[in-house]
PDB file of the backbone (N, CA, C, O) and the ligand in Angstrom, with CONECT records:
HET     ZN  A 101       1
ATOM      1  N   UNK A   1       0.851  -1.194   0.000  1.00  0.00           N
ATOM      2  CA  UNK A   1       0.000   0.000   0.000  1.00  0.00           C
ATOM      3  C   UNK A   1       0.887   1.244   0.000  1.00  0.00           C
ATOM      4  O   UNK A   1       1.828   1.267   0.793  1.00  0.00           O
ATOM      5  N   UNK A   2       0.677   2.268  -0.805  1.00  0.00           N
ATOM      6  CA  UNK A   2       1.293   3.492  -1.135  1.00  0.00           C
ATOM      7  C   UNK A   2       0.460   4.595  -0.860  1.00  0.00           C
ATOM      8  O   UNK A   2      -0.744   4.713  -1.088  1.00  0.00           O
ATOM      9  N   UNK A   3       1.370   5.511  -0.263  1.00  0.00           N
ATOM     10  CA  UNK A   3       0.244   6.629   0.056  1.00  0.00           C
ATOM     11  C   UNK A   3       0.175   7.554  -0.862  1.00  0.00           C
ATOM     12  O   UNK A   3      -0.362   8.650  -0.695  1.00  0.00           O
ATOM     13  N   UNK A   4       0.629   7.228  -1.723  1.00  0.00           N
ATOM     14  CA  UNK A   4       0.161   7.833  -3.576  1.00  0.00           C
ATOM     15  C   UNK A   4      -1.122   7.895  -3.652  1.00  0.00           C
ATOM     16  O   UNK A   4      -1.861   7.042  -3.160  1.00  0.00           O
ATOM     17  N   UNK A   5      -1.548   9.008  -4.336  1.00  0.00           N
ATOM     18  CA  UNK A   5      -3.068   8.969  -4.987  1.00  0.00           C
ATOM     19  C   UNK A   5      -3.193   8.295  -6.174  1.00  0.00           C
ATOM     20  O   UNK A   5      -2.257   8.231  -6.971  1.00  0.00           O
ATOM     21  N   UNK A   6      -4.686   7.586  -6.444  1.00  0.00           N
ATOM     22  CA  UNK A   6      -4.918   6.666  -7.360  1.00  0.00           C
ATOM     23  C   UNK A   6      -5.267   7.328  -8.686  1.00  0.00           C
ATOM     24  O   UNK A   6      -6.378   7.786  -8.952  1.00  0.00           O
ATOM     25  N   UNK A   7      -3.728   7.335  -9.855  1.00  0.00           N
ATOM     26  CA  UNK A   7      -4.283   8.412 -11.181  1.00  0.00           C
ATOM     27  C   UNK A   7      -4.110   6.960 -12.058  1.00  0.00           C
ATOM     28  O   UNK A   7      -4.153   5.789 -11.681  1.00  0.00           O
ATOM     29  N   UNK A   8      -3.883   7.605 -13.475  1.00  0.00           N
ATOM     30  CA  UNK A   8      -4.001   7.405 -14.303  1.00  0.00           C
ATOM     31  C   UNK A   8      -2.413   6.365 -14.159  1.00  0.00           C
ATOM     32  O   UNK A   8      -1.364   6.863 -13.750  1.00  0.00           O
ATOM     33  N   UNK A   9      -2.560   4.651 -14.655  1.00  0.00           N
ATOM     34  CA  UNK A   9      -1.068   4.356 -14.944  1.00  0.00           C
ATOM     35  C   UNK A   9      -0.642   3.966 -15.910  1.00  0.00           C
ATOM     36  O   UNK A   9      -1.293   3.127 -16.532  1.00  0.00           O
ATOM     37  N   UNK A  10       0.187   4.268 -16.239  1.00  0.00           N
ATOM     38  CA  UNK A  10       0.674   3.835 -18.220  1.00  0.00           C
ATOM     39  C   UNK A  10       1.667   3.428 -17.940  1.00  0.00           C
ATOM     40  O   UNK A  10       2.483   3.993 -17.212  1.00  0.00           O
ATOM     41  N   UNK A  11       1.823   2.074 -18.610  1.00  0.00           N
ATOM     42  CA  UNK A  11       2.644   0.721 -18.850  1.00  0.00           C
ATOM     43  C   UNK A  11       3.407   0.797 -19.661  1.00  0.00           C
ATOM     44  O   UNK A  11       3.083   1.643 -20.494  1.00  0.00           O
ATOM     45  N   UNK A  12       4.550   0.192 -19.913  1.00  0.00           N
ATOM     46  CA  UNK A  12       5.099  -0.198 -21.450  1.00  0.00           C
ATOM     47  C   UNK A  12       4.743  -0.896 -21.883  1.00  0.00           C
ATOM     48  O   UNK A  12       4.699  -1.890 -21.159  1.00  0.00           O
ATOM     49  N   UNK A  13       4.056  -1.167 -23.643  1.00  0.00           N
ATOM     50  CA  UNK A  13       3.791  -2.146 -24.251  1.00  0.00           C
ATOM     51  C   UNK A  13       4.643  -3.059 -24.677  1.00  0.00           C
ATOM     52  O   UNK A  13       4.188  -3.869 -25.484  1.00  0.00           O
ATOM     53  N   UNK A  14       5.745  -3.159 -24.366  1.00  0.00           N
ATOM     54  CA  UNK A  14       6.627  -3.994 -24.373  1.00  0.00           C
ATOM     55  C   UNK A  14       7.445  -3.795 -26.042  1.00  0.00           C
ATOM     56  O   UNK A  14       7.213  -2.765 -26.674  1.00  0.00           O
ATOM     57  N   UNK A  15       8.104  -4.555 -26.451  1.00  0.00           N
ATOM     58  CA  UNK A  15       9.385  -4.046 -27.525  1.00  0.00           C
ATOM     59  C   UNK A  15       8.621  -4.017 -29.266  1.00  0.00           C
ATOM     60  O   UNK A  15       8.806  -3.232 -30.195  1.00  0.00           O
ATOM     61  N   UNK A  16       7.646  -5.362 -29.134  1.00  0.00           N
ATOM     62  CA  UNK A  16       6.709  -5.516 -30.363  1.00  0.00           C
ATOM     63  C   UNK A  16       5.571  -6.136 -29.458  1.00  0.00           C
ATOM     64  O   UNK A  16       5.406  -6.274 -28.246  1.00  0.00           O
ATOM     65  N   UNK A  17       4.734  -6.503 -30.816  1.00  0.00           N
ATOM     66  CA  UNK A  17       3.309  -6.698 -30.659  1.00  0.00           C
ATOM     67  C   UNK A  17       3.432  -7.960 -29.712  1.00  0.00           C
ATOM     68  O   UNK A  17       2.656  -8.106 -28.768  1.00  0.00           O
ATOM     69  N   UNK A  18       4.681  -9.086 -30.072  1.00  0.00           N
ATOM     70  CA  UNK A  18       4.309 -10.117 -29.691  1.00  0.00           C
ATOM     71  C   UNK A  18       5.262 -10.589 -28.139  1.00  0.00           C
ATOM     72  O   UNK A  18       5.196 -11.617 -27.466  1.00  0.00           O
ATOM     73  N   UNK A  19       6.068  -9.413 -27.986  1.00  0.00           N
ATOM     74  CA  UNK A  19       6.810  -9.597 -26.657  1.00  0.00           C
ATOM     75  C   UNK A  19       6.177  -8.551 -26.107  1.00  0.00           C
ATOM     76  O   UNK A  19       5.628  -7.532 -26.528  1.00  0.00           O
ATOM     77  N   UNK A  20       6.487  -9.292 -24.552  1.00  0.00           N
ATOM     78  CA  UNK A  20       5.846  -8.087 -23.484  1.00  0.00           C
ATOM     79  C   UNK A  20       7.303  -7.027 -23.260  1.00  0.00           C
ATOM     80  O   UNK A  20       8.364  -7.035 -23.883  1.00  0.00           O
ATOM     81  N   UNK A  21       6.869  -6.204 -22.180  1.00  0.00           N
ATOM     82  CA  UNK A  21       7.760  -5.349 -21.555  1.00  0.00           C
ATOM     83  C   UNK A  21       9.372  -6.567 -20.792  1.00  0.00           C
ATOM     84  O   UNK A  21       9.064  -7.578 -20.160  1.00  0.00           O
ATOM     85  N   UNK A  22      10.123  -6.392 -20.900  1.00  0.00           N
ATOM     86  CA  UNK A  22      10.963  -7.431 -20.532  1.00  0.00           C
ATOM     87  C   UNK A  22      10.640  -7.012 -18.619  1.00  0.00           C
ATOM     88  O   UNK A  22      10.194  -7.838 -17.823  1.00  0.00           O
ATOM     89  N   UNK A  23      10.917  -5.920 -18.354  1.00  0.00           N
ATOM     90  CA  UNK A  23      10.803  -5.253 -16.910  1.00  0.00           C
ATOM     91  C   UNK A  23       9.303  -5.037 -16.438  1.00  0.00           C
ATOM     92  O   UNK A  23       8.911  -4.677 -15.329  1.00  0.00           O
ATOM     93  N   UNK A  24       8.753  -5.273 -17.287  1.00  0.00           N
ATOM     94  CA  UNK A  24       6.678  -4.599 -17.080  1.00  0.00           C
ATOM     95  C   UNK A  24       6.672  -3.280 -16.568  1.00  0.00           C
ATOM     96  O   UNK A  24       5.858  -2.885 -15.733  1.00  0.00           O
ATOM     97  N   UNK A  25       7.610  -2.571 -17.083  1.00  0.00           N
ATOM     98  CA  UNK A  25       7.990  -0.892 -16.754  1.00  0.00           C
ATOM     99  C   UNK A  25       6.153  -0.077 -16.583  1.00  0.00           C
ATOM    100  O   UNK A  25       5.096  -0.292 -17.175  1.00  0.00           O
ATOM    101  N   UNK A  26       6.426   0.568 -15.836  1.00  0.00           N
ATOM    102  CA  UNK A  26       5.236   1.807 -15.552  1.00  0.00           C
ATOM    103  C   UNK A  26       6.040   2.945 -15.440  1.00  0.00           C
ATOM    104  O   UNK A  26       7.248   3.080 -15.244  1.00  0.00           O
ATOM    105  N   UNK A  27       5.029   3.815 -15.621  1.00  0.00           N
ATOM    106  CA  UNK A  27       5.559   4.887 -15.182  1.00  0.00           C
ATOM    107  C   UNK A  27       5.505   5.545 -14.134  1.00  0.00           C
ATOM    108  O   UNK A  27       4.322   5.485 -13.797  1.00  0.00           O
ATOM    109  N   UNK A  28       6.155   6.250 -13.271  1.00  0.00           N
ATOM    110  CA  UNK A  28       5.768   6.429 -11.984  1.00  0.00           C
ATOM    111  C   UNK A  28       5.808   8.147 -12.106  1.00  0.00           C
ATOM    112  O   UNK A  28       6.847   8.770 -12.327  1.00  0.00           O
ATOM    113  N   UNK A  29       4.334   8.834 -11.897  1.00  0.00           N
ATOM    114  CA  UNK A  29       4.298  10.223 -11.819  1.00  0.00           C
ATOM    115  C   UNK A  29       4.634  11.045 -10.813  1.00  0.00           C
ATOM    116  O   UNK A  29       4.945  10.666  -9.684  1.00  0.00           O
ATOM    117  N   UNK A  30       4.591  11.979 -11.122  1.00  0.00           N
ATOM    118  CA  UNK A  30       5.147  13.082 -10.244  1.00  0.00           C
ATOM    119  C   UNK A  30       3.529  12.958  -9.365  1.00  0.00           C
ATOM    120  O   UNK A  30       2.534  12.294  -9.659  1.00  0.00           O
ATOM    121  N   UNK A  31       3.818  14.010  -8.061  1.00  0.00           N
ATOM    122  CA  UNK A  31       2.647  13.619  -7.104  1.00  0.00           C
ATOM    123  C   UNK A  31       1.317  14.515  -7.845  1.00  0.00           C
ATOM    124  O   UNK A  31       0.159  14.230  -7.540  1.00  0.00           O
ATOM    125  N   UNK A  32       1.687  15.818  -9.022  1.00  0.00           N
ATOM    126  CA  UNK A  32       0.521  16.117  -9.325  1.00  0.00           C
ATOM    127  C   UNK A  32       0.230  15.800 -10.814  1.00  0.00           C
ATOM    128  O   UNK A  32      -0.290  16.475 -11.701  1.00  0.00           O
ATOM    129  N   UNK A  33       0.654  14.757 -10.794  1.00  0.00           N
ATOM    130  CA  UNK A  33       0.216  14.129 -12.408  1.00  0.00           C
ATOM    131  C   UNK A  33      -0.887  12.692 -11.966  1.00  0.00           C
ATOM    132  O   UNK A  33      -0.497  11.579 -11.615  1.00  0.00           O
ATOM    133  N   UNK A  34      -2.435  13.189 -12.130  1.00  0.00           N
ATOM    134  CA  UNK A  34      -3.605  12.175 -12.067  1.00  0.00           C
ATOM    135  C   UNK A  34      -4.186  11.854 -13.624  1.00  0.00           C
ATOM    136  O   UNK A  34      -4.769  10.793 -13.847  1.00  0.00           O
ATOM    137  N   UNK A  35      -4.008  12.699 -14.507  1.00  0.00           N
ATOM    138  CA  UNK A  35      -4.165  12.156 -15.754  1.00  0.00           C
ATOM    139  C   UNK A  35      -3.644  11.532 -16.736  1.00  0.00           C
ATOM    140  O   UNK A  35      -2.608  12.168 -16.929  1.00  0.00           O
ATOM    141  N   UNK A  36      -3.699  10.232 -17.914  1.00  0.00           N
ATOM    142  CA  UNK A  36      -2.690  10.168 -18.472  1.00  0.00           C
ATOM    143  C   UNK A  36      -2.187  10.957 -19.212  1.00  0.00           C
ATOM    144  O   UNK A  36      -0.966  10.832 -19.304  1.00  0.00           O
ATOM    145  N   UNK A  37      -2.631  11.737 -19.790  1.00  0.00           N
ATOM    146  CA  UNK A  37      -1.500  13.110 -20.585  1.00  0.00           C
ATOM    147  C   UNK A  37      -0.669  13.364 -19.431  1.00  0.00           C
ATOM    148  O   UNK A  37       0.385  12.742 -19.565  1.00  0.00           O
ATOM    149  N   UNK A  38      -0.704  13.999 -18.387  1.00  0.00           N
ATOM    150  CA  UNK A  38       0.038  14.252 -17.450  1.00  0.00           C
ATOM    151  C   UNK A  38       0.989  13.239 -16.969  1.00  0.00           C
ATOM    152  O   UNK A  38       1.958  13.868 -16.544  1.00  0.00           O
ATOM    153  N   UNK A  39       1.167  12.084 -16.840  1.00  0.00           N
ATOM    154  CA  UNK A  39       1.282  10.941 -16.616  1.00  0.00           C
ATOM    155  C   UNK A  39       2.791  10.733 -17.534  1.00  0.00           C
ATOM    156  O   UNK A  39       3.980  10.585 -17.252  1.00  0.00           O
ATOM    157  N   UNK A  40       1.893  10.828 -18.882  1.00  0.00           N
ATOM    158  CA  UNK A  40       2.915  10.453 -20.085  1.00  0.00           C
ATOM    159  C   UNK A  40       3.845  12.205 -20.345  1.00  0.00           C
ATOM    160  O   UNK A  40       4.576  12.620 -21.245  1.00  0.00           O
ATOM    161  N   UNK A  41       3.484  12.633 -19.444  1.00  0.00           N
ATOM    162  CA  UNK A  41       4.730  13.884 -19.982  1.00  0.00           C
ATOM    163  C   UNK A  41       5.270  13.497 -18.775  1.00  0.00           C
ATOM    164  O   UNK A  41       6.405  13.101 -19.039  1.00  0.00           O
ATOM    165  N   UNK A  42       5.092  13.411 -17.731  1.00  0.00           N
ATOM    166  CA  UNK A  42       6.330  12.565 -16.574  1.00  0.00           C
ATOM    167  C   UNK A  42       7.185  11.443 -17.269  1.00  0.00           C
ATOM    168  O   UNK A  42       8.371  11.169 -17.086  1.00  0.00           O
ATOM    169  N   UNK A  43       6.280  10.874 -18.106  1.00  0.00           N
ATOM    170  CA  UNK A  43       7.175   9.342 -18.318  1.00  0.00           C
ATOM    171  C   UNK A  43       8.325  10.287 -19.755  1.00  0.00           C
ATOM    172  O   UNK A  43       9.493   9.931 -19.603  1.00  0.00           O
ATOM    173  N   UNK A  44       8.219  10.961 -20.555  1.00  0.00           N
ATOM    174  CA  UNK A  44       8.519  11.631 -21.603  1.00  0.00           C
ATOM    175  C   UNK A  44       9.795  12.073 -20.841  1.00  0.00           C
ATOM    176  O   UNK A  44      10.822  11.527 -21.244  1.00  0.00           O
ATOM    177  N   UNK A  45       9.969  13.149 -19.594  1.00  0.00           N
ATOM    178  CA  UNK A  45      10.853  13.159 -18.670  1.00  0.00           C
ATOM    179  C   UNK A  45      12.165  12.231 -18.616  1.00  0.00           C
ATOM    180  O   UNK A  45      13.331  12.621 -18.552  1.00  0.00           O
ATOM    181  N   UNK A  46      11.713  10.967 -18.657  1.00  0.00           N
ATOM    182  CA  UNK A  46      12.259   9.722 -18.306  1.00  0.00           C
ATOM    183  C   UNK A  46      12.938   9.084 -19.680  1.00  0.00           C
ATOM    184  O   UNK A  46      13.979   8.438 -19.802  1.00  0.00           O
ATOM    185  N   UNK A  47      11.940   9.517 -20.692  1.00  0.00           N
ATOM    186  CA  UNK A  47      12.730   8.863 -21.931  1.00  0.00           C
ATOM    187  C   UNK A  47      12.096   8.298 -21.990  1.00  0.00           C
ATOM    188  O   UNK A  47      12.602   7.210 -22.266  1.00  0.00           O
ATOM    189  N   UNK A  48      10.797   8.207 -21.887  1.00  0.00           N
ATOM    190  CA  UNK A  48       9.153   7.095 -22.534  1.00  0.00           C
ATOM    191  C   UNK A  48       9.074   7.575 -24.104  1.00  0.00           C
ATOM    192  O   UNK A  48       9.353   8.727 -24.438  1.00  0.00           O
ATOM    193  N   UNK A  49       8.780   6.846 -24.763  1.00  0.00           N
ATOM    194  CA  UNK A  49       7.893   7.642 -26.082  1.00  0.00           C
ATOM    195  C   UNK A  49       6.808   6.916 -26.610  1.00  0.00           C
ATOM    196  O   UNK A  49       6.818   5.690 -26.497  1.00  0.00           O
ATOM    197  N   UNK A  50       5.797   7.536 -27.217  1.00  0.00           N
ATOM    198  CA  UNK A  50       4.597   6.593 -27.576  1.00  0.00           C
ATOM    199  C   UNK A  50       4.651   7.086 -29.167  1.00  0.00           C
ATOM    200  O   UNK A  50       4.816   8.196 -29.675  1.00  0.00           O
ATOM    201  N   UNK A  51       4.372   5.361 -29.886  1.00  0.00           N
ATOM    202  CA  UNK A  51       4.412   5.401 -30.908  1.00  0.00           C
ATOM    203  C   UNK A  51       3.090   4.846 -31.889  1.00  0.00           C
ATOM    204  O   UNK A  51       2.314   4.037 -31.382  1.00  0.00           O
ATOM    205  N   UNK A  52       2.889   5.272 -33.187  1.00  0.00           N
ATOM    206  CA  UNK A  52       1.669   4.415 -33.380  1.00  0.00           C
ATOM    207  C   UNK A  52       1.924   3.109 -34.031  1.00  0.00           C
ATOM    208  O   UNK A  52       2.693   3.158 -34.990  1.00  0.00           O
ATOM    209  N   UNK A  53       1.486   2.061 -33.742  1.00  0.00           N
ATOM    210  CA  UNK A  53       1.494   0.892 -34.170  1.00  0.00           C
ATOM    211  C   UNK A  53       0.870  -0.414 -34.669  1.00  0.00           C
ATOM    212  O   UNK A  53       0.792  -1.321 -33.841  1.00  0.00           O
ATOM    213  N   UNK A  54       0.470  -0.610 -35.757  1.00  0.00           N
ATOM    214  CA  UNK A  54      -0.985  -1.216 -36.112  1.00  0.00           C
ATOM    215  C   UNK A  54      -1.978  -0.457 -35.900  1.00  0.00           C
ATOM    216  O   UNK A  54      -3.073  -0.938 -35.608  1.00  0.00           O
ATOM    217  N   UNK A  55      -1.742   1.090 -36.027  1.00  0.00           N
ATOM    218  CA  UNK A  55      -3.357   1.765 -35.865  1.00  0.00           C
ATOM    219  C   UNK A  55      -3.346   1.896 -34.537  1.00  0.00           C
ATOM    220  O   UNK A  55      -4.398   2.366 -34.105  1.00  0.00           O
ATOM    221  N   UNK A  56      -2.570   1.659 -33.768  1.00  0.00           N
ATOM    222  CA  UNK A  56      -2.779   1.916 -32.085  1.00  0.00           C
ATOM    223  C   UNK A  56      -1.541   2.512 -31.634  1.00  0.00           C
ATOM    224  O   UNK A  56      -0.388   2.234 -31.963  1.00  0.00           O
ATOM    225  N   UNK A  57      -2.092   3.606 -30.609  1.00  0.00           N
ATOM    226  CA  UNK A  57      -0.745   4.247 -29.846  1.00  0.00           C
ATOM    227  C   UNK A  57      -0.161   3.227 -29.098  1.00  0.00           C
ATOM    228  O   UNK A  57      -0.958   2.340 -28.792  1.00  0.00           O
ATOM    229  N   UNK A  58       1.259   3.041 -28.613  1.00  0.00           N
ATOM    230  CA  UNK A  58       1.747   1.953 -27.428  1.00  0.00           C
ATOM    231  C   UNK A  58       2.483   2.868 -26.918  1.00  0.00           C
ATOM    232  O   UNK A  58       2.795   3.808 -27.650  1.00  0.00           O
ATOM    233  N   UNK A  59       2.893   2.844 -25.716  1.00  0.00           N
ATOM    234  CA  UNK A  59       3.477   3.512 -24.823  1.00  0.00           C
ATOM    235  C   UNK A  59       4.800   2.808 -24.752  1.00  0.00           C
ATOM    236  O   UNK A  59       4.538   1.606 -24.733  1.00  0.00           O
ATOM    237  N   UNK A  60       6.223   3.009 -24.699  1.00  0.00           N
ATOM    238  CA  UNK A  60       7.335   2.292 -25.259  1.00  0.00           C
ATOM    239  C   UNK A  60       8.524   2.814 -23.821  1.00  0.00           C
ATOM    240  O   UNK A  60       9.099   3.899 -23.902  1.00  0.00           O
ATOM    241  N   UNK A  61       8.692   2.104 -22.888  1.00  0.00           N
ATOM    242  CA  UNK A  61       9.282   2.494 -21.666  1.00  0.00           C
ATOM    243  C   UNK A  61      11.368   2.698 -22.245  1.00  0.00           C
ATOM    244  O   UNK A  61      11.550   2.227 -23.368  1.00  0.00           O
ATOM    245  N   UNK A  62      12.379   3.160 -21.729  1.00  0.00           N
ATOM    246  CA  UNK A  62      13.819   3.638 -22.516  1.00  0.00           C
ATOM    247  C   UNK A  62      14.353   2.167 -22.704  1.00  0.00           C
ATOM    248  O   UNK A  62      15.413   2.054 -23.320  1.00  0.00           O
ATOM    249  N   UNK A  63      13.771   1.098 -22.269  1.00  0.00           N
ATOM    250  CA  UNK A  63      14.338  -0.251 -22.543  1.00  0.00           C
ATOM    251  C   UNK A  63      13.611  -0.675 -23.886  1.00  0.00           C
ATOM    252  O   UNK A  63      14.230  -1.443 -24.623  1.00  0.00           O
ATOM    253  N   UNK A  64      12.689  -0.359 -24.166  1.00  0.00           N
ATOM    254  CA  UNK A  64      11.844  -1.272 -25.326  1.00  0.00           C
ATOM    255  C   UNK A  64      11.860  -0.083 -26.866  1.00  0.00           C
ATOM    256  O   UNK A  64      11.606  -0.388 -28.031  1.00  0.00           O
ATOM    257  N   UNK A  65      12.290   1.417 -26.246  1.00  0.00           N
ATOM    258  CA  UNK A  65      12.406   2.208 -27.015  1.00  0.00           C
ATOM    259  C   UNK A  65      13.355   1.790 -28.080  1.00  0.00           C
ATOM    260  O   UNK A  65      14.571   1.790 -27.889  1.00  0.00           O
ATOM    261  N   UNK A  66      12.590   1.297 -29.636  1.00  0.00           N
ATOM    262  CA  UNK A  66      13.403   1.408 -30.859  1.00  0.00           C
ATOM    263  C   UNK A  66      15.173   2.276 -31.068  1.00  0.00           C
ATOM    264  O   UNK A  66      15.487   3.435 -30.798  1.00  0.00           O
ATOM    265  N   UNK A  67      15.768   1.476 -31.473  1.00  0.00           N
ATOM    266  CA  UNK A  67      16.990   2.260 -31.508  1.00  0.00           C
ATOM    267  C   UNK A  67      17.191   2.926 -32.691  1.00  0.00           C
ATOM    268  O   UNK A  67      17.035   2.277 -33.726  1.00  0.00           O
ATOM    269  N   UNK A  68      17.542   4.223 -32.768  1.00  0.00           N
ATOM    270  CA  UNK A  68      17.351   5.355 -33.750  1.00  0.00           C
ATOM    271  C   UNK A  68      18.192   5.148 -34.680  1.00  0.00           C
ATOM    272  O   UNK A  68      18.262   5.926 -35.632  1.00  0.00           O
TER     273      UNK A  68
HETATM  274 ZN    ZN A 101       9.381  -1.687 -21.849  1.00  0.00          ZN2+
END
């Protein structure tokens, strides 16, 4: 139990469609980030990036992040 308030949590979708997150990375927000936009500009901070993929956004934690 955490005495965090209960927001919004965004995961990594792991590296592709068919592997998970190797770590099951989240992101962990700052104390006034309850939304996920807010959420994902904390994780952005960190070196998160969300990409689109098959028509769907995935949320991509600095381990699963594509190498440039
Ligand atoms: Zn990941």
């Amino acid at each position: 139990m955490t005495a965090r308030p209960i927001g919004a949590e965004v995961s990594c979708d792991g590296p592709d469609a068919s592997r998970r997150c190797p770590e099951s990375a989240a992101i962990s927000p700052s104390l006034n980030s309850v939304t996920a936009t807010e959420v994902r500009a904390d994780g952005r901070a960190d070196g998160w990036t969300r990409r689109r993929r098959n028509g769907r956004l995935v949320d991509l934690c600095p381990t699963c992040k594509p190498a440039p």
